[in-house]
N, C-alpha and C positions, 0 to 999 in steps of 0.2 A: 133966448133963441138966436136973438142977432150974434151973441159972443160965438155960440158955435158954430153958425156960418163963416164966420169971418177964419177961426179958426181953421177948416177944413178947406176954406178955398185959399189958405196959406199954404196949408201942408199939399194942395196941389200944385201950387203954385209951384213949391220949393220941390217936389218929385218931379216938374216937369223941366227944371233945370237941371238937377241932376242928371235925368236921363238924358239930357243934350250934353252934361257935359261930359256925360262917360259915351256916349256914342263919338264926338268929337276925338276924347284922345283915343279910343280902339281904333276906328279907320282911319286916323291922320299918325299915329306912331311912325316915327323914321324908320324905313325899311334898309334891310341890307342890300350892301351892293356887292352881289356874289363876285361881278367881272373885276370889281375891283380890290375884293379882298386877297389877303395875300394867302395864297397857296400853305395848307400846314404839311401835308404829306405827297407827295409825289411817288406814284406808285403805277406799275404793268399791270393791266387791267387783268389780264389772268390770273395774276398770283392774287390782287383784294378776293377774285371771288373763289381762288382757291383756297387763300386765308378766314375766309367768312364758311365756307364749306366743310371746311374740315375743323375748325372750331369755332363757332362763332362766341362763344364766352370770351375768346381770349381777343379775337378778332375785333369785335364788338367797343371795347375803350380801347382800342387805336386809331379807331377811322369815324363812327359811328358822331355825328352833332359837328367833324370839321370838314374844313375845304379841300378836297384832293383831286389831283391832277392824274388821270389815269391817261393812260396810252396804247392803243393794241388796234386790232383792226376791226370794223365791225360787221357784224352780219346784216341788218335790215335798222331800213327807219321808218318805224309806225306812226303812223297819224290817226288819232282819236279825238274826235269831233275839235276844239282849238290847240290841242296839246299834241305837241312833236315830241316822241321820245324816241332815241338813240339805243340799238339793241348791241352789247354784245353777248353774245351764245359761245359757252363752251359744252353744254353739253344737254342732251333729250333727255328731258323729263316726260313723267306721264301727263303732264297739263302742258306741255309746249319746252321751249327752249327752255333754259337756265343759265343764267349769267349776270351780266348787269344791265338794268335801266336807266336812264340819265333822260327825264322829261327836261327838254331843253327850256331857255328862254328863250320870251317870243321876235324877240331881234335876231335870234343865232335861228331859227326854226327854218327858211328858207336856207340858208348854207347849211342848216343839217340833212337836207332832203338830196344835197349836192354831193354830201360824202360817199367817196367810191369805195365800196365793199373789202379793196383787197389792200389797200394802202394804211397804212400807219395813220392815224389820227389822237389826237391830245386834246380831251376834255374836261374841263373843270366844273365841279360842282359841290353844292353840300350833303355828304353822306348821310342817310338818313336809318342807315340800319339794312336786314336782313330777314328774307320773308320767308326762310327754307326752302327758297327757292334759287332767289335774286337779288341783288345786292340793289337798293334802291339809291339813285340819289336825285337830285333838284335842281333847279337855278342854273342849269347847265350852260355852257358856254364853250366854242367852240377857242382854241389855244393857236396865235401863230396862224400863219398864212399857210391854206389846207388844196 
């Protein structure tokens, strides 16, 4: 009876190291540093989400997992509850605008509320795909003095 005790309160022993040490490396993994990765595609924000509209199969392994610098002007910038995302709109959908979203990061989030609607702006972030709607991307950051 003793051996099986000793037994089981090994094997919890050793599960509860484990699960320290897989909790340790999941939220301690080195994160990317979007601001400071290098740019892979630099592109007019119109033409990605015209390119993602009008095909997105093809669209899709060009832009789709890297860093791209779009450029164009934008319509509004939404605030949902801590997250700033960057609107560009080209065109009415039956659910709202369509275009692309860029949820900023949270250092760039105040200068993105500053961007003036009619002016040129350049933002980097990691593309994340296409919703049939809108071209998603992340980690946003604003390009250059705005």
């Amino acid at each position: 009876m003793k051996k099986a005790i000793l037994i089981i309160a090994g094997l919890i022993i050793l599960g509860g190291i484990a699960a320290f040490v897989g909790y340790k490396y999941y939220y301690n993994k080195p994160h990317t540093d979007y601001v400071e990765t290098k740019t892979e595609v630099q592109i007019n924000a119109k033409r990605l989400w015209v390119d993602y509209s009008m095909n997105k199969d093809i669209a899709g392994p060009k832009y789709t997992g890297k860093v791209i610098e779009v450029t164009g002007s934008i319509m509004r910038v939404e605030v949902v509850n801590d997250l700033t995302i960057v609107v560009f709109a080209y065109k009415r959908g039956d659910f709202g605008d369509e275009g692309i979203r860029v949820t900023m990061l949270p250092e760039y989030a105040q200068a993105a509320k500053g961007i003036n609607p009619f002016k040129n702006v350049t933002i980097k972030g990691l593309c994340t795909g296409y919703n049939d709607q809108d071209v998603i991307m992340e980690n946003g950051s604003i390009v250059g003095a705005q």
